[in-house]
C-alpha positions as CSV (number, residue, x, y, z in Angstrom):
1,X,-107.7,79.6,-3.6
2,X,-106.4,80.7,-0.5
3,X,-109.1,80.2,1.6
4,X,-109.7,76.4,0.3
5,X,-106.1,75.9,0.9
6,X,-106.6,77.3,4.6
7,X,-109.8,75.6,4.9
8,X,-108.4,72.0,4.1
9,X,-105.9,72.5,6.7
10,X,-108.3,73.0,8.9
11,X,-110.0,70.1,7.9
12,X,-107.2,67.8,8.7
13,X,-107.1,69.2,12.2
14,X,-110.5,68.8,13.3
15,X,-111.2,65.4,11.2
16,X,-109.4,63.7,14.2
17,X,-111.9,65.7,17.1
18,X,-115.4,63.9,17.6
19,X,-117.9,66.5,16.5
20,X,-120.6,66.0,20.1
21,X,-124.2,67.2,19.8
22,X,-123.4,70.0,22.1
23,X,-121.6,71.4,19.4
24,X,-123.6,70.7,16.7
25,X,-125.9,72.8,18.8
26,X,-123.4,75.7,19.7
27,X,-123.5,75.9,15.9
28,X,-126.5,76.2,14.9
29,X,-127.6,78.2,17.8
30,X,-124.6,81.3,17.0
31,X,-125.3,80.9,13.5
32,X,-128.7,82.3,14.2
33,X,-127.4,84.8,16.2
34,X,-124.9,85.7,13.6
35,X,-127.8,86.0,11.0
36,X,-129.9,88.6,13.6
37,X,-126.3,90.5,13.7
38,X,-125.3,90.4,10.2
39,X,-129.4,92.3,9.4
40,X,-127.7,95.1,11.8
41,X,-124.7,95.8,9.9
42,X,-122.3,94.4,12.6
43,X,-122.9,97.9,14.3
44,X,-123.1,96.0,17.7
45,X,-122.8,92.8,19.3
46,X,-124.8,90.7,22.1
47,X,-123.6,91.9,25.7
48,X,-125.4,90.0,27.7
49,X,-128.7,87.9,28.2
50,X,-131.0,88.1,30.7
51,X,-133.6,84.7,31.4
52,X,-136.8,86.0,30.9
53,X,-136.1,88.6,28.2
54,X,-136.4,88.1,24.5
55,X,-133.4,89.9,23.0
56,X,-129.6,90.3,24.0
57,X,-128.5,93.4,25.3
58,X,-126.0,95.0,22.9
59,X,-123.4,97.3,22.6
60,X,-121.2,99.4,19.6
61,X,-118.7,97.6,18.2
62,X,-115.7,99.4,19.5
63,X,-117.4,99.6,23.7
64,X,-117.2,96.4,24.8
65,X,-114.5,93.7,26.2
66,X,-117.0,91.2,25.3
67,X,-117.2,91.9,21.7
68,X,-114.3,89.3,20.9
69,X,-116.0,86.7,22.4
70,X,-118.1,86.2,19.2
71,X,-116.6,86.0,16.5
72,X,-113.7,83.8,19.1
73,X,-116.4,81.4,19.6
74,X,-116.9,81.1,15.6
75,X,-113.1,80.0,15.6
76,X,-113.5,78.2,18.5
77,X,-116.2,76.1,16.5
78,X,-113.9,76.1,13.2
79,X,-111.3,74.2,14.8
80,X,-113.6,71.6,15.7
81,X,-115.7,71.5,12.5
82,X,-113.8,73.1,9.6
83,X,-116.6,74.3,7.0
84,X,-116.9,77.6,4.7
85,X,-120.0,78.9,6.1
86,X,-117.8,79.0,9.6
87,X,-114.9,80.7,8.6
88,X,-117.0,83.2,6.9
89,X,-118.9,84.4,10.0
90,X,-115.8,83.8,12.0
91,X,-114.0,86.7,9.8
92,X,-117.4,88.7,9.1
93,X,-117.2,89.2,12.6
94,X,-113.8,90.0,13.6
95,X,-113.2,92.1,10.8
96,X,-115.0,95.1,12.2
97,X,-112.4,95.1,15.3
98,X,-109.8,96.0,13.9
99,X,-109.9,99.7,14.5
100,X,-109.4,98.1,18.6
101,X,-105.5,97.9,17.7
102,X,-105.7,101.6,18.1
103,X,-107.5,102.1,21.2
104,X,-105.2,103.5,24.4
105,X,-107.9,104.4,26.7
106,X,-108.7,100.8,27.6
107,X,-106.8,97.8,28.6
108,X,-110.1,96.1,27.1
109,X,-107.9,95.1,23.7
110,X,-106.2,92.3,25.4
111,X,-109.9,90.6,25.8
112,X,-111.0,92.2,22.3
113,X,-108.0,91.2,19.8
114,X,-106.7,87.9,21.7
115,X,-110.7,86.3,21.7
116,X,-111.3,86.9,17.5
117,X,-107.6,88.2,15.8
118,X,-105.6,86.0,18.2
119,X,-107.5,82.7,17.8
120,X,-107.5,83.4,14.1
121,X,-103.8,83.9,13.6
122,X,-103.2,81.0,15.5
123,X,-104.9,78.4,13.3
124,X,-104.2,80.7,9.6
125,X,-101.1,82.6,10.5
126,X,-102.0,85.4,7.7
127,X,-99.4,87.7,8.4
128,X,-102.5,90.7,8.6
129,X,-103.9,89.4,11.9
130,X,-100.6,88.7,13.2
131,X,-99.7,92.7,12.9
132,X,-102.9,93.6,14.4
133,X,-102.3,91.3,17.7
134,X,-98.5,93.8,17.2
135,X,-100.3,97.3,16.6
136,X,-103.2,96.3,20.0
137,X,-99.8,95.6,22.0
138,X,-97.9,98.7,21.3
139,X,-101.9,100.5,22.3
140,X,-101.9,98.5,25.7
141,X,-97.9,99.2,26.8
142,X,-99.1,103.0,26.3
143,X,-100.8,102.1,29.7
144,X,-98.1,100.7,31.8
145,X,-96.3,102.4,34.5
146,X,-92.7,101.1,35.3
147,X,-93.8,102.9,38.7
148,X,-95.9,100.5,39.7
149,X,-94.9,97.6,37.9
150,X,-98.5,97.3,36.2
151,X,-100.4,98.2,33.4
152,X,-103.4,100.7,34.2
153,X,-106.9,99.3,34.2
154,X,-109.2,102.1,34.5
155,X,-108.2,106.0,34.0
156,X,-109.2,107.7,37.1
157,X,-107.8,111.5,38.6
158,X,-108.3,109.5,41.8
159,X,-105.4,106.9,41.8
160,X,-103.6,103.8,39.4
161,X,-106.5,101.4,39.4
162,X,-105.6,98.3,38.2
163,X,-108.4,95.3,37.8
164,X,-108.1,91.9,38.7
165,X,-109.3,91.4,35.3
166,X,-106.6,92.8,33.8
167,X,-105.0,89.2,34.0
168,X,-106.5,88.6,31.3
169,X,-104.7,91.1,28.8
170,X,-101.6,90.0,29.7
171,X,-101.7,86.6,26.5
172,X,-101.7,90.1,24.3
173,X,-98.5,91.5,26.0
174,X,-96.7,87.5,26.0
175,X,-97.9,86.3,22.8
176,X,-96.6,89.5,20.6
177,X,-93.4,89.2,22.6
178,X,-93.5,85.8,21.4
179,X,-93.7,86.8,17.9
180,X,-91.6,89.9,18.0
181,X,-89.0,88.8,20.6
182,X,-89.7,92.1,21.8
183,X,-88.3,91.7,26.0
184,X,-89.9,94.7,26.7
185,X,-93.3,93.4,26.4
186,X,-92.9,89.7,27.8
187,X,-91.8,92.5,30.6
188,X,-94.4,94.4,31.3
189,X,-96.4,91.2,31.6
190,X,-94.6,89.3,34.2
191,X,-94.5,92.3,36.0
192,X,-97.9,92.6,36.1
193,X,-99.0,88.9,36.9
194,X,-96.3,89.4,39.5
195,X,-97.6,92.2,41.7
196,X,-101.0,91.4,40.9
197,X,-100.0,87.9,42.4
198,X,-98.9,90.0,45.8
199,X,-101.4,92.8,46.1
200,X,-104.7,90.9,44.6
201,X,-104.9,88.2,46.6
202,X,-105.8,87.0,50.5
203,X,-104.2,85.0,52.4
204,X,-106.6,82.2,51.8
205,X,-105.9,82.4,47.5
206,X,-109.7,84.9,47.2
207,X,-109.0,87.8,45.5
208,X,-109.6,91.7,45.9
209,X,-111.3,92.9,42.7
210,X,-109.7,96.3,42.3
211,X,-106.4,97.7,43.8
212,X,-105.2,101.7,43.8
213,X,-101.7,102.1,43.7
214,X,-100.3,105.7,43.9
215,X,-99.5,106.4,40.6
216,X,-96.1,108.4,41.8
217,X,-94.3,106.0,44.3
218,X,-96.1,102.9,43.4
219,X,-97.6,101.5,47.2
220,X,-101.2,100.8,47.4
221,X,-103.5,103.2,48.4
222,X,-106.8,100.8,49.2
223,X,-108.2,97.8,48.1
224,X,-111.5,96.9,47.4
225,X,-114.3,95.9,45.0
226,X,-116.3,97.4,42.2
227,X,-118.4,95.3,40.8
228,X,-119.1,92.7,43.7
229,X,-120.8,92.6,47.4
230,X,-118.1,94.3,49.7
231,X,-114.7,95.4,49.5
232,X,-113.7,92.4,51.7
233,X,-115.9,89.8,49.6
234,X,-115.2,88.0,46.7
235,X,-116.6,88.5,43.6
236,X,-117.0,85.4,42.1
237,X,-116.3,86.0,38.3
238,X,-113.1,88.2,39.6
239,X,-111.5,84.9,41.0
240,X,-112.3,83.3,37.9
241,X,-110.3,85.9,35.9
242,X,-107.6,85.3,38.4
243,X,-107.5,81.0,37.7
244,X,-108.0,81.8,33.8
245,X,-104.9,84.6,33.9
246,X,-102.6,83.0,36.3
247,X,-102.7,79.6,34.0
248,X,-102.0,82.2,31.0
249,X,-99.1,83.9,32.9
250,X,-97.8,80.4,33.6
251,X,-98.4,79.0,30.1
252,X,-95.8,81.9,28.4
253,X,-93.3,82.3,31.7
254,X,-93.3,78.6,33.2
255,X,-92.8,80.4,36.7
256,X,-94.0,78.1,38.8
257,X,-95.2,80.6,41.3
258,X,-97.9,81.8,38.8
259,X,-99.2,78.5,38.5
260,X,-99.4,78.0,42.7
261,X,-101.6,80.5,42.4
262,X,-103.7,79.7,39.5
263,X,-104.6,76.4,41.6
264,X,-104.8,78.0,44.6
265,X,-107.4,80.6,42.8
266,X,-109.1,78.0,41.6
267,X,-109.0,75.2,44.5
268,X,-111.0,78.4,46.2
269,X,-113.6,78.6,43.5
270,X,-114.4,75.0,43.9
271,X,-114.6,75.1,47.2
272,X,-117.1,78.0,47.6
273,X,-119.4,76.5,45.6
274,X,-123.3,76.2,45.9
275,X,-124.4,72.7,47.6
276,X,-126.3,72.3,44.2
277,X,-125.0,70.3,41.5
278,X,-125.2,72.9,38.8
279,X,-121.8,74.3,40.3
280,X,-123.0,77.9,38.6
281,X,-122.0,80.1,41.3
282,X,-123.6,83.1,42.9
283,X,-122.4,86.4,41.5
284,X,-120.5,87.3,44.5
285,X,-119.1,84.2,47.1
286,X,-120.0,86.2,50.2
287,X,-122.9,87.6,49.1
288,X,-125.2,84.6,49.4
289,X,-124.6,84.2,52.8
290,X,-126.2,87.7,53.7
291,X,-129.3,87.0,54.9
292,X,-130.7,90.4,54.4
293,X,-131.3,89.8,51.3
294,X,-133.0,86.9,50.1
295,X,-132.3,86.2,46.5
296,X,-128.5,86.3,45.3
297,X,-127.8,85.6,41.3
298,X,-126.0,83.2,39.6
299,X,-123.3,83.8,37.3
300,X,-123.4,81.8,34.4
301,X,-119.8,83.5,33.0
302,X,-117.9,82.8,36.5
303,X,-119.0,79.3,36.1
304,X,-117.8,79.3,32.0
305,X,-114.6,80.9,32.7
């Protein structure tokens, strides 16, 4: 009874969206892919997807930051197009994350309980998603230092690493503190999106992927990249973390600094675009002007995010 109650509301919400083909397709193509995951017990979920390969890559339940992203894209489509068989696979595949609220060795929850527990507390409010978004905030202040003002990306023996992607964990931090009226973590967020708005970023709004701070008295030790072409390049799908997280930041605090540098984050991105109109951009900005080597991937997620 519940559920049809819940489900009518839902209704009502998206009778007034227009339901477009691409959607209709979104559908029917994560339904499948909900079908092939479902036949594996929900013991792992698709990673990523290479071009020219058959299958996903995949990874455990609990060892990804991606693995909210699917069952979020199930309540993504709910919202639009409100049926049973939705909401089913939305919850089928959220449920298993739940044990996430617990993990303190990560600052992966933010991306994890936000993407499926977030979305669906936000159009249900069911007061049991609601306290796991709670629990997964408590796990993520575990890894902030008032030191330096941020909350720990990666453990490391070396230094305080902290991520531009960490922007994104911050709606975990702002929305519980939301909820909670709980200062402390609204805190710890603008904090964060603060430093990270000094320390992360060039002068020309492109962004340094990773920062190490010294964990005892807080001033940065080096910057430089992890995951893109050089330390002074710009990894392309670390600036898009920074236009998605700044908006975020500015959504919760209205500080209209954090927005100045979403746009300015962003007004980069467009900028550096490929000439081509696909506007899928290489994996790294710099890197595709390198002409040592002469083939330099796209990145399909950059462009998304």
């Amino acid at each position: 009874m519940v559920a049809l109650l819940l489900l009518t509301t839902l209704l009502m919400i998206s009778s007034s969206v227009t339901a477009f083909n691409t959607i209709g397709y979104a559908n029917a193509q994560y339904s499948i892919l909900y079908n092939q995951y479902r036949d594996l017990s929900f013991q792992s979920y698709p990673f990523m997807g290479y071009p020219l390969q058959r299958d996903w890559i995949s990874l455990p339940i609990l060892h990804s930051f991606t693995n909210g992203f699917f069952s979020g894209i199930f309540w993504n489509l709910l919202e639009i197009n409100a049926t049973t068989d939705i909401l089913k696979m939305a919850t089928d595949l959220m449920l298993p994350l739940a044990p996430v609220a617990n993990i303190t060795d990560t600052h992966d929850v933010g991306f994890v309980i936000m993407s499926s527990f977030g979305h669906a507390y936000r159009l249900l409010k069911i007061p049991e998603y609601l306290q796991i978004i709670l629990t997964t905030a408590s796990s993520l202040s575990t890894r902030y230092s008032p030191i330096v003002r941020c909350t720990r990306s990666w453990d490391s023996k070396e230094g305080f690493l902290v991520i531009i992607d960490n922007m994104m964990n911050l709606e975990l931090l702002f929305e519980a503190s939301n909820q909670t009226n709980n200062q402390t973590w609204y805190n710890m967020a603008w904090q964060h999106a603060n430093r990270t708005m000094y320390e992360h970023f060039r002068t020309d709004n492109s962004t340094y992927h990773v920062v190490e701070y010294n964990e005892t008295g807080g001033n940065v030790l080096r910057k430089y990249t992890a995951q893109g072409y050089a330390d002074w390049s710009t990894w392309s799908r670390g600036q898009a973390w920074a236009v998605h997280g700044f908006t975020i930041a500015y959504r919760y605090t209205k500080y209209q600094p954090f927005l100045d540098k979403a746009i300015g984050a962003a007004n980069y991105f467009l900028s550096h675009l490929p000439s081509s109109t696909d506007l899928i951009p290489y994996w790294d900005f710099d890197a595709s002007h390198n002409s040592t080597i002469p083939y330099q991937p796209r990145d399909t997620s950059a462009a998304a995010i």
